[in-house]
Z-matrix of the N, CA and C atoms (Angstrom, degrees):
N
C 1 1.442
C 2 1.520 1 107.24
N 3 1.532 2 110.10 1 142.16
C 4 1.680 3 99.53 2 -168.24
C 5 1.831 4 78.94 3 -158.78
N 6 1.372 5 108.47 4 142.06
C 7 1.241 6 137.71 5 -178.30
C 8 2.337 7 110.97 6 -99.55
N 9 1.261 8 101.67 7 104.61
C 10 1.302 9 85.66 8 -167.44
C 11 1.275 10 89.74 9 -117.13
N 12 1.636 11 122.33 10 137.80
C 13 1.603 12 133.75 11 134.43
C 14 1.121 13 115.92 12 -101.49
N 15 1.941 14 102.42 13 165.75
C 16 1.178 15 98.19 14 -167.22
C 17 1.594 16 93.12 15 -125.11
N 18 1.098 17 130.22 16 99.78
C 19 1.636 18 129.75 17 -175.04
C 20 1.570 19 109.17 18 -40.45
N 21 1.313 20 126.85 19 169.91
C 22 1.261 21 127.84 20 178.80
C 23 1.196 22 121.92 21 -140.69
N 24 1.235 23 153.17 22 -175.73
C 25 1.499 24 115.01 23 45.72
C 26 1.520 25 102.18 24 -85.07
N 27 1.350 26 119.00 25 160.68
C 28 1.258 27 134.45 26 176.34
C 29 1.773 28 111.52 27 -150.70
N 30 1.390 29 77.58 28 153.00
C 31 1.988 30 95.61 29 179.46
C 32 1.390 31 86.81 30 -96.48
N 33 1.370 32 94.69 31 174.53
C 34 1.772 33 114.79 32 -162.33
C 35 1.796 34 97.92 33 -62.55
N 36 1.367 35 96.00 34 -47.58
C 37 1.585 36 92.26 35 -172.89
C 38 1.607 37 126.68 36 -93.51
N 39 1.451 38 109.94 37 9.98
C 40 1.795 39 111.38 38 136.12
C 41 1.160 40 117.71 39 -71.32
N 42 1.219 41 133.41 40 -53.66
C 43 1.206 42 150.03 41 166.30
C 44 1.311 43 123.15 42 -38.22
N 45 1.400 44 117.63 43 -43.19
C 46 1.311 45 112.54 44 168.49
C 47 1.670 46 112.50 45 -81.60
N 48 1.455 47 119.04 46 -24.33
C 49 1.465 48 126.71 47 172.09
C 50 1.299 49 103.09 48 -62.33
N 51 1.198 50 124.25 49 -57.04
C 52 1.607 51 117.29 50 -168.25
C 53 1.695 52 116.91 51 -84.90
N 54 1.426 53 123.20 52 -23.45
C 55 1.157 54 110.60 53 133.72
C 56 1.404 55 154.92 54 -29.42
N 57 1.177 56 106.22 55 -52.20
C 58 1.544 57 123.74 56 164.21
C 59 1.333 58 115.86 57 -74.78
N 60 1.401 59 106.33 58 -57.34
C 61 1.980 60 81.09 59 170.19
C 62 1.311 61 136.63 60 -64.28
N 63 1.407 62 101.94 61 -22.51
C 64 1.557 63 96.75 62 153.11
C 65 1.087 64 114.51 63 -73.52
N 66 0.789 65 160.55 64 169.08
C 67 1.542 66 145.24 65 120.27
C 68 1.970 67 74.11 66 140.74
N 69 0.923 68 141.19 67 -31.71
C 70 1.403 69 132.98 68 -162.53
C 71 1.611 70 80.93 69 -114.67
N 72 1.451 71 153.65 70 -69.13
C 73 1.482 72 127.63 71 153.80
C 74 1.095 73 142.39 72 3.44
N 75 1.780 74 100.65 73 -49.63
C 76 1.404 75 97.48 74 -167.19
C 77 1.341 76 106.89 75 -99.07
N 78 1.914 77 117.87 76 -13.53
C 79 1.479 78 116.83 77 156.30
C 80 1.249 79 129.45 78 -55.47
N 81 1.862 80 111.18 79 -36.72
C 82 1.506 81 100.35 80 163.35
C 83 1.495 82 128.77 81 -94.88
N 84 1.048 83 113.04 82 1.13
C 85 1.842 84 113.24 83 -174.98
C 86 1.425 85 101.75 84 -119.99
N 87 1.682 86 117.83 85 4.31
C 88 2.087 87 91.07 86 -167.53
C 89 1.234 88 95.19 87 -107.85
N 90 1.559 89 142.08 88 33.02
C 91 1.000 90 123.18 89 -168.04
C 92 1.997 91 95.56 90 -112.27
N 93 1.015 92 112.18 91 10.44
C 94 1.456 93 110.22 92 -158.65
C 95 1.818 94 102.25 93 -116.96
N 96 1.760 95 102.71 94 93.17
C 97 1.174 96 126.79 95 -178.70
C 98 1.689 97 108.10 96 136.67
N 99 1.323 98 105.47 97 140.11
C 100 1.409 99 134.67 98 172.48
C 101 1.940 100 100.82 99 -17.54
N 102 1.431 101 102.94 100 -96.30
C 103 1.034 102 129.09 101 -162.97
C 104 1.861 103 90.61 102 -51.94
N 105 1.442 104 105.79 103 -60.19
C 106 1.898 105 101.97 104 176.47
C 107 1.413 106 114.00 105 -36.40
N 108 1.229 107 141.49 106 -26.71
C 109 1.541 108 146.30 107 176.02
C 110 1.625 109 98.38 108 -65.54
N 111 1.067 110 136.64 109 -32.58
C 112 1.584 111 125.49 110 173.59
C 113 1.646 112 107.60 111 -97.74
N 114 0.854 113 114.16 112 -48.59
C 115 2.154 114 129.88 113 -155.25
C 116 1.412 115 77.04 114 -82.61
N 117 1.225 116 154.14 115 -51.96
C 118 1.736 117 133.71 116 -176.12
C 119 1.131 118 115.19 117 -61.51
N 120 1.059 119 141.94 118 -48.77
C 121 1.730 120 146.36 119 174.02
C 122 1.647 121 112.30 120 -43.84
N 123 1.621 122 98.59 121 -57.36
C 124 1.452 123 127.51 122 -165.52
C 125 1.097 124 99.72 123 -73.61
N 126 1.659 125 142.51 124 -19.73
C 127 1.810 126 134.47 125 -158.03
C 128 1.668 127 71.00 126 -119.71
N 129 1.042 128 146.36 127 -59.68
C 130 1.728 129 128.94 128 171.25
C 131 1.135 130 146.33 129 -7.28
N 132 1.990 131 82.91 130 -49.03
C 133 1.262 132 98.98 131 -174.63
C 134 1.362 133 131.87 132 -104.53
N 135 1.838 134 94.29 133 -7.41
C 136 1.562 135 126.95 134 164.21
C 137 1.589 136 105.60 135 -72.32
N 138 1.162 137 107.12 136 -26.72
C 139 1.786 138 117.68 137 -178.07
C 140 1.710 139 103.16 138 -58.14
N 141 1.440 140 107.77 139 -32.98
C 142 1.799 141 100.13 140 -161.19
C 143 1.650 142 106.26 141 -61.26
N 144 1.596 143 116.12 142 -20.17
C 145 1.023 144 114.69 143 -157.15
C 146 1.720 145 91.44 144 -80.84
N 147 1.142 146 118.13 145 -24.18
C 148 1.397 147 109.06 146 -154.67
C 149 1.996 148 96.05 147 -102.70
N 150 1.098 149 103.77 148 18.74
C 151 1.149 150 94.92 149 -161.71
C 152 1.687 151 84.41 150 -120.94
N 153 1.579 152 113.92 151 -16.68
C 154 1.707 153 105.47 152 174.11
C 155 1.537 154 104.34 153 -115.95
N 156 1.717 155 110.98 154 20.85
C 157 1.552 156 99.18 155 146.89
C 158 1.445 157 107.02 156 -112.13
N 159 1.347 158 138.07 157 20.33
C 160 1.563 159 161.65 158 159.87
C 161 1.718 160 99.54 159 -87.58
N 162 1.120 161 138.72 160 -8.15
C 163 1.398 162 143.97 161 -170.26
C 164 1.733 163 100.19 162 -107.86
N 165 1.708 164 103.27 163 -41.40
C 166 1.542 165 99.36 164 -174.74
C 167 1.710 166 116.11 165 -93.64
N 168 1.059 167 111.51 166 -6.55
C 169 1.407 168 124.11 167 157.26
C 170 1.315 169 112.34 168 -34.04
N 171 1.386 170 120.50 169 130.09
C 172 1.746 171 129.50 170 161.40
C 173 1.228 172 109.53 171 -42.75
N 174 1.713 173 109.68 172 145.75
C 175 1.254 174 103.54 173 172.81
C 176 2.255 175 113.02 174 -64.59
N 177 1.421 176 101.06 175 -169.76
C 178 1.715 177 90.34 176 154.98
C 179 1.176 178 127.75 177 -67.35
N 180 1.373 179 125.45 178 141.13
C 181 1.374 180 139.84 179 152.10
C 182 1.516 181 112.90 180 -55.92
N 183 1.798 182 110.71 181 110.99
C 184 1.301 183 106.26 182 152.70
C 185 1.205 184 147.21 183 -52.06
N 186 0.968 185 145.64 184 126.28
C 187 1.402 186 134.29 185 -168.73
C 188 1.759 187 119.82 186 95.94
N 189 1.244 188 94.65 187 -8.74
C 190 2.286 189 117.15 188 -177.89
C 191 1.545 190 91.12 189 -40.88
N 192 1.392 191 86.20 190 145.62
C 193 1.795 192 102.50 191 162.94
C 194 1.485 193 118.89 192 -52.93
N 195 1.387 194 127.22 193 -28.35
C 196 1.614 195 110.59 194 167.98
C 197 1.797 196 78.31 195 -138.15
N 198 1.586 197 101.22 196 -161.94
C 199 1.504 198 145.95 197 -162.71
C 200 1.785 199 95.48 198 -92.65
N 201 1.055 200 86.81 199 128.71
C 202 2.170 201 99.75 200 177.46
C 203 1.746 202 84.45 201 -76.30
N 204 1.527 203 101.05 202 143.09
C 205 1.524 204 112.93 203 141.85
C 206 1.234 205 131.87 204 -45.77
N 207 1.319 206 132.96 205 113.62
C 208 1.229 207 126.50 206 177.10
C 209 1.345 208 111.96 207 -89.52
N 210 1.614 209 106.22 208 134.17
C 211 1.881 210 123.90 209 -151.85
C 212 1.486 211 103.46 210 -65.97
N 213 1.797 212 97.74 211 -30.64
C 214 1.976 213 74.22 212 -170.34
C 215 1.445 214 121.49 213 82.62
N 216 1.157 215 91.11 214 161.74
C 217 1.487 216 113.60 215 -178.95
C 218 1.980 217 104.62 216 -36.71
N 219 1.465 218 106.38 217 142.96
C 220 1.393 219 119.76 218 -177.16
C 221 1.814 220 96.32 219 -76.60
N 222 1.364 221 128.06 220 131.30
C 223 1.106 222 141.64 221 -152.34
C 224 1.890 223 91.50 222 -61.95
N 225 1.131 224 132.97 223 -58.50
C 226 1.429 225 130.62 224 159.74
C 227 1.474 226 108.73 225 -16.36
N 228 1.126 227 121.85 226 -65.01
C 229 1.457 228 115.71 227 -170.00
C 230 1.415 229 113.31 228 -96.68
N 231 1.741 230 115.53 229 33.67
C 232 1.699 231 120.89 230 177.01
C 233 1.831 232 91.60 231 -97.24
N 234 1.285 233 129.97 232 158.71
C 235 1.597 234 140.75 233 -176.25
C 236 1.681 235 86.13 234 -92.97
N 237 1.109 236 119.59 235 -43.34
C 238 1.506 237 107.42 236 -178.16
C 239 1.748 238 120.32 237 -53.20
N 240 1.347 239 113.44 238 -29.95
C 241 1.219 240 136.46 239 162.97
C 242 1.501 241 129.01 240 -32.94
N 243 1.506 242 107.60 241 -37.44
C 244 1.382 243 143.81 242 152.17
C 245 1.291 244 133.83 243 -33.67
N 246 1.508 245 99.73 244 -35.22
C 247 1.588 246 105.53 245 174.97
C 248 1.279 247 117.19 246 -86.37
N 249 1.843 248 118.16 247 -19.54
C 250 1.652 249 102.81 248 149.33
C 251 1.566 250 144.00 249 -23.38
N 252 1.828 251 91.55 250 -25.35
C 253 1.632 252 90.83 251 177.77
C 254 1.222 253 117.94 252 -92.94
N 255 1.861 254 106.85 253 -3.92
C 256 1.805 255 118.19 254 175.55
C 257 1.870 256 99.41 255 -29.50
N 258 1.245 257 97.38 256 -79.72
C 259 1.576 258 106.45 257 -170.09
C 260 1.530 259 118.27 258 -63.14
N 261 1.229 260 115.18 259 -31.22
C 262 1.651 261 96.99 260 161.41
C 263 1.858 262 120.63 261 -63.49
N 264 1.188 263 114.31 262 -49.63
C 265 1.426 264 123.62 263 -168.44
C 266 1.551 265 102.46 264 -80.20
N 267 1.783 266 137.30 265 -10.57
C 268 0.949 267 125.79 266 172.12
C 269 1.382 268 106.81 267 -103.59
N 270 1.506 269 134.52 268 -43.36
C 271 1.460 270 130.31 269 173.29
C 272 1.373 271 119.37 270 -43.22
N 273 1.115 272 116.37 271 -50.42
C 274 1.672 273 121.52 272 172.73
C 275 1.699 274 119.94 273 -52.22
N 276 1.884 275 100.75 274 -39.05
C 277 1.093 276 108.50 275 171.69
C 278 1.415 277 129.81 276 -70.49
N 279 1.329 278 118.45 277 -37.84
C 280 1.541 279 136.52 278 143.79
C 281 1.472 280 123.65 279 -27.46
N 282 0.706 281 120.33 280 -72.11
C 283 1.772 282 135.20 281 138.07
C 284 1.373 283 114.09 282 15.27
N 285 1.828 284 86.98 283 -96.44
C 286 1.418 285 111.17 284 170.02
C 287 1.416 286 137.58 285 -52.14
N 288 1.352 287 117.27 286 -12.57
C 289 1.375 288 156.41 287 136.60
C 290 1.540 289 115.52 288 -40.33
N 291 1.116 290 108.89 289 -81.13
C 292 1.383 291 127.24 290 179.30
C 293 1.721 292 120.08 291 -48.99
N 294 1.798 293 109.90 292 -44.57
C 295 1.253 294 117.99 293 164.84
C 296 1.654 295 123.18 294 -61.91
N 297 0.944 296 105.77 295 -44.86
C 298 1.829 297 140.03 296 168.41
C 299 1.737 298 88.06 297 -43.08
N 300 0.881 299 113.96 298 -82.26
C 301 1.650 300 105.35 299 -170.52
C 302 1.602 301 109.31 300 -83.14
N 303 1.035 302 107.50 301 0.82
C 304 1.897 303 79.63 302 161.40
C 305 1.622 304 105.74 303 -100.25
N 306 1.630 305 116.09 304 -16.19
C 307 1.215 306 95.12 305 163.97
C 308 1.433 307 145.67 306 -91.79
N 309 2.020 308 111.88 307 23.00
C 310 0.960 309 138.46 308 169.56
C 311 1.696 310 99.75 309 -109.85
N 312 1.196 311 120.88 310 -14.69
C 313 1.747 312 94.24 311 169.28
C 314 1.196 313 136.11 312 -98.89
N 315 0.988 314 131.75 313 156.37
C 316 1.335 315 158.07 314 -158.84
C 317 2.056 316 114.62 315 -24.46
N 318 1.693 317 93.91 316 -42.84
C 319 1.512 318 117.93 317 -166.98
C 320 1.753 319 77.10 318 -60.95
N 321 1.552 320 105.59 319 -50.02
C 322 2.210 321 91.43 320 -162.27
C 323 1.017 322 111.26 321 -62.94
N 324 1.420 323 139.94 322 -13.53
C 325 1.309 324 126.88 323 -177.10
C 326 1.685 325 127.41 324 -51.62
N 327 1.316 326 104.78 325 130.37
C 328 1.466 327 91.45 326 168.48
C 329 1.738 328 107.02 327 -154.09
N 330 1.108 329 126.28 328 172.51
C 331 1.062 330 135.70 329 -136.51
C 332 1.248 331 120.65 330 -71.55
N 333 1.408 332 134.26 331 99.21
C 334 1.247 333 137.94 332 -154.00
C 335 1.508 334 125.14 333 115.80
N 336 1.847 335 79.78 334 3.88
C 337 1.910 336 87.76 335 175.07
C 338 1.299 337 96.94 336 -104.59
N 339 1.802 338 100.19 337 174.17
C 340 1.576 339 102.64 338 168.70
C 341 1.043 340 114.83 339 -116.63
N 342 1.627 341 134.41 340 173.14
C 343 0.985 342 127.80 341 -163.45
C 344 1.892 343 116.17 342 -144.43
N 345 1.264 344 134.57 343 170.13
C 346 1.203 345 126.38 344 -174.21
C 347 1.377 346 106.97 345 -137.82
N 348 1.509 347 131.20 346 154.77
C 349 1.227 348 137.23 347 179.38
C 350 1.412 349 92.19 348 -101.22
N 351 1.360 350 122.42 349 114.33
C 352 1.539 351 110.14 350 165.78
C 353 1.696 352 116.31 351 -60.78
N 354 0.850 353 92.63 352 -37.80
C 355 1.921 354 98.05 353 -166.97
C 356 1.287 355 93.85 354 -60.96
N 357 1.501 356 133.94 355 -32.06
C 358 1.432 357 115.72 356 -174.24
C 359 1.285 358 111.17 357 116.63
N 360 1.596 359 149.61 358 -44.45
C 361 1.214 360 155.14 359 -152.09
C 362 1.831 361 94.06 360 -111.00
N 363 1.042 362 106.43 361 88.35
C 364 1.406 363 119.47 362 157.14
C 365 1.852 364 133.38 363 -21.18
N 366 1.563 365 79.52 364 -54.69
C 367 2.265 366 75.51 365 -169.47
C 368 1.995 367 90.96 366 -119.15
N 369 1.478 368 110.85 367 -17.43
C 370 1.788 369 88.67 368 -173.60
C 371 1.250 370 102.15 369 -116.13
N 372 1.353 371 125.07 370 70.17
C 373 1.243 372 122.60 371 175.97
C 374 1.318 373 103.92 372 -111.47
N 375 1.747 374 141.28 373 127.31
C 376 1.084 375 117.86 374 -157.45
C 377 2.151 376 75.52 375 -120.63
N 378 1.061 377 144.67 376 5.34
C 379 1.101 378 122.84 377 149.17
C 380 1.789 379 120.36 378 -133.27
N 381 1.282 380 109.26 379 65.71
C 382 1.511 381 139.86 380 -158.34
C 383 1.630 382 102.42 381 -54.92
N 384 1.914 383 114.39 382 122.29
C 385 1.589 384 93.88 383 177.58
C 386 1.713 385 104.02 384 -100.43
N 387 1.340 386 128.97 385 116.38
C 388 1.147 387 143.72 386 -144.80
C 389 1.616 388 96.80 387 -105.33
N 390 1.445 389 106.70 388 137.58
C 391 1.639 390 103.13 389 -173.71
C 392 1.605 391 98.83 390 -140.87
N 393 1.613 392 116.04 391 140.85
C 394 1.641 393 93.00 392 -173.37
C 395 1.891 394 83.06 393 -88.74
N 396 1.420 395 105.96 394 160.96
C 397 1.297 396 117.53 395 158.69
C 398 1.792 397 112.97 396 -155.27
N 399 1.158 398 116.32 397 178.19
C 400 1.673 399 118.60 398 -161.17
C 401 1.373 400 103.38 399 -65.56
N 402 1.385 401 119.42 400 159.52
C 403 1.535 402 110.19 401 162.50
C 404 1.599 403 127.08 402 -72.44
N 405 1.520 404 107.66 403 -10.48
C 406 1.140 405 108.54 404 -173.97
C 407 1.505 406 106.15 405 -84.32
N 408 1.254 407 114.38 406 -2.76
C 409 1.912 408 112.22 407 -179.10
C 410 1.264 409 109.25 408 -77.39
N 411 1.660 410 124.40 409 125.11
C 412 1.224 411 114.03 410 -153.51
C 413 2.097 412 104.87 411 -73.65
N 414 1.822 413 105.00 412 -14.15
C 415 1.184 414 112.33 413 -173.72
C 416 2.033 415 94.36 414 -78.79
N 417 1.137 416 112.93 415 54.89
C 418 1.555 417 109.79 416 174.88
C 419 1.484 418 109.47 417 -98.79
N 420 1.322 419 169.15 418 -143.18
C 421 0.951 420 155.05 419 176.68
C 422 1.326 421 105.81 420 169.89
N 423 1.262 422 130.39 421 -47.37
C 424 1.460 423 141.85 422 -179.33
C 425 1.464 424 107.69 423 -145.08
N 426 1.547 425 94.37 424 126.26
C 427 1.889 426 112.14 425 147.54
C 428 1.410 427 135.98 426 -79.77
N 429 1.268 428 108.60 427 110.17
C 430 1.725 429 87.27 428 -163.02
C 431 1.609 430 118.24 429 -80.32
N 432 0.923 431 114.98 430 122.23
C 433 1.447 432 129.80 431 167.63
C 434 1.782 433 137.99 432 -73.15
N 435 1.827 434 83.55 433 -2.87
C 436 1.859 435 82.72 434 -171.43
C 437 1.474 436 84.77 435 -161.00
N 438 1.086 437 130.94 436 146.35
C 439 1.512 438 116.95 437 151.57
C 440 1.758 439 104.06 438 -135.40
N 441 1.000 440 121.25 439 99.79
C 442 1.611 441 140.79 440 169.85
C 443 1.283 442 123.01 441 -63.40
N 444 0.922 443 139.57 442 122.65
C 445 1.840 444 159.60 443 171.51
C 446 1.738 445 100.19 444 -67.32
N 447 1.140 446 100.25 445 94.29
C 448 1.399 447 109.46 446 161.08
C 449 1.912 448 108.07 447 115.92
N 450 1.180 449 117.94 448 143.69
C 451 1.358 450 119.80 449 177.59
C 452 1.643 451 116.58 450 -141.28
N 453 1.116 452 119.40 451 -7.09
C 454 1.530 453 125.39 452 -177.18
C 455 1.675 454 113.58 453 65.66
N 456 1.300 455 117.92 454 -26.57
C 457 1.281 456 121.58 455 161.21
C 458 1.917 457 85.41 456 104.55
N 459 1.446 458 115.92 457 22.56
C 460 1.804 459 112.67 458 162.73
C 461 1.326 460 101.76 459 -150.80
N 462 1.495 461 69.42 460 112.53
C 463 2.177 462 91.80 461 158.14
C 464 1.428 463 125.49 462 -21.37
N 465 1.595 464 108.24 463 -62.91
C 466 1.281 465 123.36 464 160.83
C 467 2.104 466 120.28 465 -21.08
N 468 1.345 467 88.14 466 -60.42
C 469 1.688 468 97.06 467 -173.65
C 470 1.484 469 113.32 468 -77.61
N 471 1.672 470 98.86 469 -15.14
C 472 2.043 471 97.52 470 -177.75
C 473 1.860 472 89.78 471 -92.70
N 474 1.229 473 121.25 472 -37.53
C 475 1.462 474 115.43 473 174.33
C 476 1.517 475 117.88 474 -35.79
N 477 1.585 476 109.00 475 -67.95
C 478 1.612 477 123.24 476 -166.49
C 479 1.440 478 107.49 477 -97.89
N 480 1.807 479 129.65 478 -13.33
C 481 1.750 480 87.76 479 161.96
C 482 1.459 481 82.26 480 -152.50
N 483 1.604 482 145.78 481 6.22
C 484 1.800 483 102.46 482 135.74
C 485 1.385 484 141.59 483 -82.20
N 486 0.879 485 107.17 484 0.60
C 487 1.531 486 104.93 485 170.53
C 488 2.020 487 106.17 486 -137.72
N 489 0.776 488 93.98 487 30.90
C 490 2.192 489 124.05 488 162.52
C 491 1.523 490 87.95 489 -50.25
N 492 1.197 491 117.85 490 -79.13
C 493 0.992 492 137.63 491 174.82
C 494 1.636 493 152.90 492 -9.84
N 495 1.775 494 92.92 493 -47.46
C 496 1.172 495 109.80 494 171.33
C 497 1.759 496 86.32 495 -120.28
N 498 1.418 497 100.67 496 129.47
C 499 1.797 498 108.52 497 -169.01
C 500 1.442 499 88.83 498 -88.47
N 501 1.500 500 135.46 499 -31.52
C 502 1.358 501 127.69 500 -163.13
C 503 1.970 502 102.99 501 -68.90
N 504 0.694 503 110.02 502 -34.75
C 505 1.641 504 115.59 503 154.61
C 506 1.347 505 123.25 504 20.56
N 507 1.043 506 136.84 505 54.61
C 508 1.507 507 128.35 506 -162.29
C 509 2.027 508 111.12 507 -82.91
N 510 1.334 509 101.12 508 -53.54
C 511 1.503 510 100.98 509 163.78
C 512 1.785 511 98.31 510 -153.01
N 513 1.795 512 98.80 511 -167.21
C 514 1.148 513 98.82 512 -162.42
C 515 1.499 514 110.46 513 -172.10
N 516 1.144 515 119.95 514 158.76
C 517 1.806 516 127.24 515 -149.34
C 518 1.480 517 89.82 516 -120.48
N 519 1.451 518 127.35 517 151.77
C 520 1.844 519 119.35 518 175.77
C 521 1.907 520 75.82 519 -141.49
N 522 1.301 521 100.88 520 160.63
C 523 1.485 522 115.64 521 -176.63
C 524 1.804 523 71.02 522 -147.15
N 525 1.940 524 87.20 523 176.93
C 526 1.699 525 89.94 524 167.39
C 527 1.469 526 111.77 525 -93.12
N 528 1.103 527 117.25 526 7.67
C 529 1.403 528 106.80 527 176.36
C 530 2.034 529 112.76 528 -108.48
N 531 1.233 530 105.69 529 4.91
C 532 1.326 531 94.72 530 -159.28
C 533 1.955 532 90.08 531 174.55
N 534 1.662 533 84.54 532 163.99
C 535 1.679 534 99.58 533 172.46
C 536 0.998 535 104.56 534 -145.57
N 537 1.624 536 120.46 535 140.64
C 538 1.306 537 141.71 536 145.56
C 539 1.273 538 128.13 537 -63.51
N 540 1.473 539 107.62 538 116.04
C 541 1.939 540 101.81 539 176.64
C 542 1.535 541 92.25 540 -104.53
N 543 1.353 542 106.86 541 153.28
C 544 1.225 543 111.88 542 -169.74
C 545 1.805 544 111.21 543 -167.67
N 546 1.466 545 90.35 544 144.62
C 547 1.728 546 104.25 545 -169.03
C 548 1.526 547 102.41 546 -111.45
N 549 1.785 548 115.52 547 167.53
C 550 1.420 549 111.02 548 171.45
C 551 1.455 550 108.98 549 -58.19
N 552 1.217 551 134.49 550 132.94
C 553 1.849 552 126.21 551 153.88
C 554 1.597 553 101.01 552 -15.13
């Protein structure tokens, strides 16, 4: 992220040239970094002000030591302009992302779903990354049969009295918030 001015003096129509290409720059390049997802919108929108004291500016001086910038295309019709839709068409997508995996992890499970050990090792995994997925995926591993509120953070204690309970019990997943009892598919 990098903050650029452009010192002046300027006639209306440098001013409106170098306005706009920034300002159409920073629609396509400022969106790329953390902190740039807020401070690009917000220095944009601090821009309008400087862009309608760039309006009250003199026109060019005839006869000036060089040639005024010519403004160019109205910032609407610049391609750089385009990257305004970065953050609409990626936030939504983010989102949809974000929902997508919480409704494959572990917390959604509930009873009659199946479930997968990512790591691979089925019954001795003592910190298991648990994913819900369909029963029909042949990588399914466990059905859960119980899901219990609380695990103590040892196998041992979800073995012999949270899932005590349900005798069909074959093995079972403990998170710190909760345990999975669980049978073959």
């Amino acid at each position: 992220m990098r903050f650029i001015t452009e010192p002046g003096p300027f006639c209306r129509d440098c001013g409106t040239a170098t306005y706009r290409r920034l300002t159409a720059e920073s629609a396509w390049l400022g969106w790329f970094g953390l902190i740039s997802l807020v401070a690009n919108p917000v220095t944009m929108l601090l821009n309008i002000g400087a862009a309608n004291r760039v309006r009250r500016l003199p026109p060019p001086i005839p006869g000036a030591p060089g040639p005024s910038l010519d403004p160019g295309k109205p910032l609407w019709r610049r391609a750089g302009m385009l990257g305004l839709l970065i953050p609409v068409i990626f936030l939504p997508l983010l989102a949809i992302v974000q929902v997508n995996a919480e409704e494959r992890s572990a917390s959604s499970a509930e009873v009659g779903d199946c479930v997968v050990n990512r790591n691979g090792n089925r019954t001795e995994d003592d910190n298991p990354n648990v994913e819900k997925i369909a029963c029909s995926d042949p990588r399914a591993t466990g059905r859960v049969i119980a899901k219990v509120r609380g695990s103590k953070g040892h196998s041992d204690f979800a073995n012999d009295y949270l899932c005590a309970g349900y005798t069909a019990t074959e093995f079972f997943y403990t998170t710190d918030d909760f345990t999975l009892c669980l049978v073959t598919p």
